[in-house]
LOLOMAR-400886 format. One record per residue (C-alpha): x, y, z; residue number from 1. Coordinates in steps of 0.05 Angstrom, whole numbers, plus 5000, padded with zeros to 4 digits. Layout:
<rs>
<x: X; y: Y; z: Z; seq: NUM>
...
</rs>
This chain:
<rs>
<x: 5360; y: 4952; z: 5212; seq: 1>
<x: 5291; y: 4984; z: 5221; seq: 2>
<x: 5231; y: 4957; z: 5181; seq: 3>
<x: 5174; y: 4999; z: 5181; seq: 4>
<x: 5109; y: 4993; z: 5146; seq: 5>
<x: 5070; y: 5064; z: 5134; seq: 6>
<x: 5002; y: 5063; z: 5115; seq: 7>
<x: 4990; y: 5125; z: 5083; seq: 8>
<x: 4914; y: 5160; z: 5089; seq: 9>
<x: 4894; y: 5108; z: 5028; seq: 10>
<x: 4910; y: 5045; z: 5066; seq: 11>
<x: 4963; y: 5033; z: 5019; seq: 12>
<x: 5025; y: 5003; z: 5037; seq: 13>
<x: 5101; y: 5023; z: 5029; seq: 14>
<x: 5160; y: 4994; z: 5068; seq: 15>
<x: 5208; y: 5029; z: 5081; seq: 16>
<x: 5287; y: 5011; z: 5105; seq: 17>
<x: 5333; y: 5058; z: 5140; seq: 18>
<x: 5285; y: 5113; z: 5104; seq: 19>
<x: 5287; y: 5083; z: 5028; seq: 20>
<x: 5222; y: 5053; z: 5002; seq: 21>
<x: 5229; y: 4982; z: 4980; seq: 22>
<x: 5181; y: 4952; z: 4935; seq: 23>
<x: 5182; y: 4873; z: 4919; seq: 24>
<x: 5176; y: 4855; z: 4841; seq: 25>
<x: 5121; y: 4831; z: 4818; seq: 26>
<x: 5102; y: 4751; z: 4801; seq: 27>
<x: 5087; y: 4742; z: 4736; seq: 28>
<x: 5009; y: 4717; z: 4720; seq: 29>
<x: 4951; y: 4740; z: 4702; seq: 30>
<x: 4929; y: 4816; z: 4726; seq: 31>
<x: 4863; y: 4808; z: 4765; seq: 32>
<x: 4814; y: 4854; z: 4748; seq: 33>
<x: 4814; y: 4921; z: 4808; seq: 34>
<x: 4752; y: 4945; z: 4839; seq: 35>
<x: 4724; y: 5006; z: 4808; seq: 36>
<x: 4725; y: 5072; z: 4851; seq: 37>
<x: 4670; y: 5073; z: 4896; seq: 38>
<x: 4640; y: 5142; z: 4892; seq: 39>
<x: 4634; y: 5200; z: 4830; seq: 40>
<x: 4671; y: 5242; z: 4873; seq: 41>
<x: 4729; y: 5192; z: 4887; seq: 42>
<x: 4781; y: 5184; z: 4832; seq: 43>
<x: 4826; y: 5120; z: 4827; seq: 44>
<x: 4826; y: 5043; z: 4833; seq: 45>
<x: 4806; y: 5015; z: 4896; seq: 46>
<x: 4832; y: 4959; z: 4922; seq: 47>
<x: 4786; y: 4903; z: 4950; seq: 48>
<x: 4808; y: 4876; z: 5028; seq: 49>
<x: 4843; y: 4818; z: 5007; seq: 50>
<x: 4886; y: 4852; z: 4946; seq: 51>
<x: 4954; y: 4813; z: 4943; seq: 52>
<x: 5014; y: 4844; z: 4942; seq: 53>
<x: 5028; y: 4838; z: 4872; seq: 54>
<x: 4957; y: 4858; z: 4855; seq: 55>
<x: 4977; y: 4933; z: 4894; seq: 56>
<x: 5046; y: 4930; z: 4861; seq: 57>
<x: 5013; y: 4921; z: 4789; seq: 58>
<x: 4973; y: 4980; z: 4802; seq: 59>
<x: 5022; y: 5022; z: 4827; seq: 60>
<x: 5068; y: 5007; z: 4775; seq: 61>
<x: 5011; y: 5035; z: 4724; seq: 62>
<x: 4998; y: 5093; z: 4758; seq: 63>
<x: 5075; y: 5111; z: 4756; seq: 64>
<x: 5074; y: 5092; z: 4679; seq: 65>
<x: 5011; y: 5148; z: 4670; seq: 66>
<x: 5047; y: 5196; z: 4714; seq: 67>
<x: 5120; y: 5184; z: 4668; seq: 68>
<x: 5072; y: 5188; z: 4607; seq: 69>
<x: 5044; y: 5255; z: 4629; seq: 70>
<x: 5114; y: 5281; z: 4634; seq: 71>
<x: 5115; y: 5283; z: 4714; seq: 72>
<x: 5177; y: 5308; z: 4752; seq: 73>
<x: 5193; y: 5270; z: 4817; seq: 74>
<x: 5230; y: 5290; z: 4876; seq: 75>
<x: 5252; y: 5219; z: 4874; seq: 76>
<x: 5255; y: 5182; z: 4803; seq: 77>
<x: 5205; y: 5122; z: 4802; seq: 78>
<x: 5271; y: 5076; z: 4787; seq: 79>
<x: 5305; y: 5098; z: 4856; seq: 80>
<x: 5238; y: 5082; z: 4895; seq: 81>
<x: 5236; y: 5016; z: 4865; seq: 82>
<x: 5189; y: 4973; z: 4823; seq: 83>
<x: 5111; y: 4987; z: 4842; seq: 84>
<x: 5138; y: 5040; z: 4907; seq: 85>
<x: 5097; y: 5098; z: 4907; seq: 86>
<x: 5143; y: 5162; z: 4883; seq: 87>
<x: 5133; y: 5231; z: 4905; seq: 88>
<x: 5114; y: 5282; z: 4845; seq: 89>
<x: 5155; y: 5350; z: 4853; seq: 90>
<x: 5125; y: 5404; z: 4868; seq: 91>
<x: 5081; y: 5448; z: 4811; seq: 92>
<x: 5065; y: 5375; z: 4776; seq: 93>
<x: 4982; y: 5381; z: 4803; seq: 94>
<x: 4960; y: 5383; z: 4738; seq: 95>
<x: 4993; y: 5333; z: 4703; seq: 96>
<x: 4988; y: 5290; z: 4762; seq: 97>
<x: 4904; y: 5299; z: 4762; seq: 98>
<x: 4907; y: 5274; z: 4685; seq: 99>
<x: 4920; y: 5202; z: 4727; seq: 100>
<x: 4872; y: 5210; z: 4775; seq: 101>
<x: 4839; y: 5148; z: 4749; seq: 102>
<x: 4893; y: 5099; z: 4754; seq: 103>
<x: 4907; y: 5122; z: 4826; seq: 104>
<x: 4910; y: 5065; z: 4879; seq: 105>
<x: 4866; y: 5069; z: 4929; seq: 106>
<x: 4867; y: 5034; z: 4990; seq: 107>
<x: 4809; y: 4985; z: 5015; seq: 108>
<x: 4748; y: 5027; z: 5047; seq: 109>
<x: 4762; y: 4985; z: 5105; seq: 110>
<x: 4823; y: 4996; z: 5123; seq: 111>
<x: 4807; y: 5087; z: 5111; seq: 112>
<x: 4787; y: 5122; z: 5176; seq: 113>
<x: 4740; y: 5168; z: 5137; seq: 114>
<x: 4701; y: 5102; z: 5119; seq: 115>
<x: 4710; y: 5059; z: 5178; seq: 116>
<x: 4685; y: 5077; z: 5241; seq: 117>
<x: 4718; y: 5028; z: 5262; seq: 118>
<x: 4791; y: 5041; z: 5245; seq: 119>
<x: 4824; y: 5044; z: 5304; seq: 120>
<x: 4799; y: 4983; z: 5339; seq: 121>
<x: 4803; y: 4943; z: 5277; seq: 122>
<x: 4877; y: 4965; z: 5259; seq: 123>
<x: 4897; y: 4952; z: 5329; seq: 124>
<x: 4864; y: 4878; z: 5322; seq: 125>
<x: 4913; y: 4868; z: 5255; seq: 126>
<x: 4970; y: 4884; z: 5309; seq: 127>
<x: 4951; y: 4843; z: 5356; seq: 128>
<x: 4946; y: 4785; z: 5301; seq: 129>
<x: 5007; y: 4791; z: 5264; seq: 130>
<x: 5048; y: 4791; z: 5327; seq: 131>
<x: 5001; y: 4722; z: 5342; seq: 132>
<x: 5025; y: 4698; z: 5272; seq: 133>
<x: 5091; y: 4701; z: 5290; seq: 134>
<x: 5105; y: 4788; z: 5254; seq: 135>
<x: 5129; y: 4823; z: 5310; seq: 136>
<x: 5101; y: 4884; z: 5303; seq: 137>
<x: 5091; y: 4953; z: 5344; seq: 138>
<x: 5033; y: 5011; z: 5327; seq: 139>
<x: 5068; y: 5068; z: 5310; seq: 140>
<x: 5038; y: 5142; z: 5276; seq: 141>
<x: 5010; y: 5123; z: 5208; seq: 142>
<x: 5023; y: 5047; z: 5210; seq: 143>
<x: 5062; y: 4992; z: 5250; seq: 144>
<x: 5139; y: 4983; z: 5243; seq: 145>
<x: 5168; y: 4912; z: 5258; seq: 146>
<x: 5194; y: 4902; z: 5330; seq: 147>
<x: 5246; y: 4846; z: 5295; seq: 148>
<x: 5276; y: 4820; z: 5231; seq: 149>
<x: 5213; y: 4770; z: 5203; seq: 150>
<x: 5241; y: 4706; z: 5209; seq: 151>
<x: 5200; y: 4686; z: 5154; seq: 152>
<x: 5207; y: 4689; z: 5074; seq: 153>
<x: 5180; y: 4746; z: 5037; seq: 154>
<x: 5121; y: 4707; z: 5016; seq: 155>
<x: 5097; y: 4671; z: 5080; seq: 156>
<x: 5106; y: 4743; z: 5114; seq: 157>
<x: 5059; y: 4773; z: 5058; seq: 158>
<x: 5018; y: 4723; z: 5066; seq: 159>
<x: 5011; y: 4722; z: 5138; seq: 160>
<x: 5001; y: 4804; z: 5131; seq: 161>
<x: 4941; y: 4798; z: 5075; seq: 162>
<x: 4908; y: 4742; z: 5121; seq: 163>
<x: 4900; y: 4784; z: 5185; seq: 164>
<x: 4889; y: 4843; z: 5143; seq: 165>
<x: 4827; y: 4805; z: 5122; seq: 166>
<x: 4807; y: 4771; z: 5189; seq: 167>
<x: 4821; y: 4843; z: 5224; seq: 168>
<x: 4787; y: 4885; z: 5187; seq: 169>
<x: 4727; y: 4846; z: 5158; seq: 170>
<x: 4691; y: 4856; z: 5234; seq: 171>
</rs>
């Protein structure tokens, strides 16, 4: 089986199996409060660097809600992509699409090339520690993709992933 993680241009993060996204359910608790956008120009919720995985998937998961609400069309139904996956609006849907614009997750600015100098260098250090942590991992175009099964729970492998996140890119 081949694991990849894609981070798309937000930072975001979807992973993907033998080209399905898969999206782990949420814990239940309380839902922390997101950051707020960081410019006028810039519409959405951005995450902060150490944003848990169920923090992104509770976000996401509203955003999909506005985006069902608005009457949205998807080339792949919210349901199939899985709870909190990121589903892909068919095409002609721009307008009811921009009416969420607001409740769009955005990815930390750290880990965006168009506000980190930085990028490269500090995504290659999050490589280099996850495979140190024991996440065998390879850079590929647009993210990393496991180089082996984790041999870790789903939790101590998020875990493990937010932690170097933070370590890497907090340089």
């Amino acid at each position: 089986m081949k694991f990849t993680k894609t981070l798309v241009i937000t930072g975001l993060a979807a992973v993907t199996l033998g080209g399905g996204a898969i999206a782990a359910h949420a814990a239940a608790g309380p839902k922390p409060a997101p950051a707020p956008a960081a410019s006028a120009t810039e519409q959405g919720v951005r995450l902060p660097l150490d944003y848990t995985e169920q923090q992104m998937l509770r976000l996401r998961e509203d955003y999909n809600k506005c985006l069902k609400a608005q009457g949205v069309k998807f080339a792949a139904a919210p349901a199939v992509v899985g709870e909190g996956g990121i589903a892909t609006p068919a095409a002609g849907q721009e307008a009811k699409v921009k009416r969420c614009a607001d409740k769009q997750v955005l990815g930390p600015k750290e880990m965006d090339p168009k506000y980190n100098a930085n990028y490269d260098r500090d995504f290659g250090e999050w490589v280099r520690l996850l495979n140190e942590n024991g996440v065998k991992v390879k850079a590929v175009k647009g993210g990393w993709e496991y180089t082996e099964t984790p041999k870790m729970n789903k939790s101590e492998r998020a875990e493990i992933e937010r932690r170097t996140r933070i370590q890497a890119f907090s340089n």
